[in-house]
C-alpha positions as CSV (number, residue, x, y, z in Angstrom):
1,X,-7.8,13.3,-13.2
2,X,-6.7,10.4,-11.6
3,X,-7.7,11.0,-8.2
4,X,-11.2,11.8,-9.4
5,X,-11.4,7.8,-10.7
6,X,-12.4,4.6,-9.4
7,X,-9.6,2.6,-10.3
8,X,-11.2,-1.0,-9.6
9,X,-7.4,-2.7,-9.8
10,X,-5.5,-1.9,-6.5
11,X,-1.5,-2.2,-6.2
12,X,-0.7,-5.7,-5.7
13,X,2.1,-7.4,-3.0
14,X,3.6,-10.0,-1.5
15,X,4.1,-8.6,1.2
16,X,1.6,-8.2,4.4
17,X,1.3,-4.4,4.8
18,X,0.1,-3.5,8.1
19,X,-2.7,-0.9,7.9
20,X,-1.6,2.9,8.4
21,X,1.5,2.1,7.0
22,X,3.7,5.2,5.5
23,X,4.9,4.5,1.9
24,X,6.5,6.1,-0.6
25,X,5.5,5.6,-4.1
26,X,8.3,5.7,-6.8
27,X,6.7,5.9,-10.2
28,X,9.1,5.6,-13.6
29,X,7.9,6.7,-17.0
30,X,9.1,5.0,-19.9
31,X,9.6,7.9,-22.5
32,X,8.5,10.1,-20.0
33,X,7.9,13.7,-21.9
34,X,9.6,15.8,-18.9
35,X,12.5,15.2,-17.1
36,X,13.9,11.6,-16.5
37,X,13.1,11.6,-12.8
38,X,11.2,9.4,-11.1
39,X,8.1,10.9,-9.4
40,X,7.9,10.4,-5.6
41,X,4.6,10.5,-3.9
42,X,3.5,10.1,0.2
43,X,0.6,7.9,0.9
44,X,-0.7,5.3,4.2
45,X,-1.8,2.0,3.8
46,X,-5.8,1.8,4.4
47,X,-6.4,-1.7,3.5
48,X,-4.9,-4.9,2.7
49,X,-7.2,-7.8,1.3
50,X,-6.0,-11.7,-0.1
51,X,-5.7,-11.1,-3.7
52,X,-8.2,-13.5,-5.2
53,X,-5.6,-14.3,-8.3
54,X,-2.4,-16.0,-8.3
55,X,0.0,-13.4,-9.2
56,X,0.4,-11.6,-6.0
57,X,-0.7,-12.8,-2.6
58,X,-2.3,-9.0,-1.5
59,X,-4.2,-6.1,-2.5
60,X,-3.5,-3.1,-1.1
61,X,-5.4,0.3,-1.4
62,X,-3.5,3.5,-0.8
63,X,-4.4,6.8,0.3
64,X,-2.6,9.8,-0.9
65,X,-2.5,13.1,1.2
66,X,-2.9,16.3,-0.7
67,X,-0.6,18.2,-3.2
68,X,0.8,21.6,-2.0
69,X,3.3,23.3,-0.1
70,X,1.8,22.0,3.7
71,X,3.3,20.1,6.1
72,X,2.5,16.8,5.5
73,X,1.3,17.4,1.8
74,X,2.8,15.6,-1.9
75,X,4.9,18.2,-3.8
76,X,2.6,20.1,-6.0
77,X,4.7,20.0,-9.1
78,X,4.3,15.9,-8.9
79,X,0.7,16.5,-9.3
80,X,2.0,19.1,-12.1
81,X,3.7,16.5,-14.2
82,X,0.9,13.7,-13.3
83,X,-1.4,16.7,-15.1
84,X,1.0,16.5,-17.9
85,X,1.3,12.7,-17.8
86,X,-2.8,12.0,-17.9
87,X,-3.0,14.8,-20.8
88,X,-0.8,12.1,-23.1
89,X,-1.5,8.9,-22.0
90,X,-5.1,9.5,-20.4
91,X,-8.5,8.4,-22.4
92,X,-10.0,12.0,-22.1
């Protein structure tokens, strides 16, 4: 699963996030197998570094709180349709 993966290329901004930021995390699928909307997930800011290339001037990493039906959690049909997402696209 994703969350279970080092993924060694963090979002990239322009933008100077200040740590423990709040964000929401709007992801489209092109020819996405379910429904056409976009999945929303919660997450905080936990670093910000200068991005070394010249694309982007930041690299942010992002911490995402649990899925589940908590206060504070991500829905837990997102992680549902990431499931179903990762099952198609994913190398395993």
């Amino acid at each position: 699963m994703f969350s279970r993966k080092y993924y060694p290329n963090p979002a990239a901004t322009d933008d100077k996030i200040p740590k423990n930021t709040p964000l929401t995390l709007t992801v489209n699928m092109p020819g996405d197998p379910g429904d056409a909307e976009p999945l929303e997930v919660k997450g905080v800011v936990k670093w910000l570094s200068v991005n070394p290339s010249i694309s982007y001037k930041f690299r942010v990493g992002v911490q995402f709180p649990p899925y589940g039906d908590g206060r504070g959690c991500n829905p837990g049909h997102v992680l549902e349709k990431i499931k179903l997402i990762e099952g198609i696209y994913g190398d395993g």
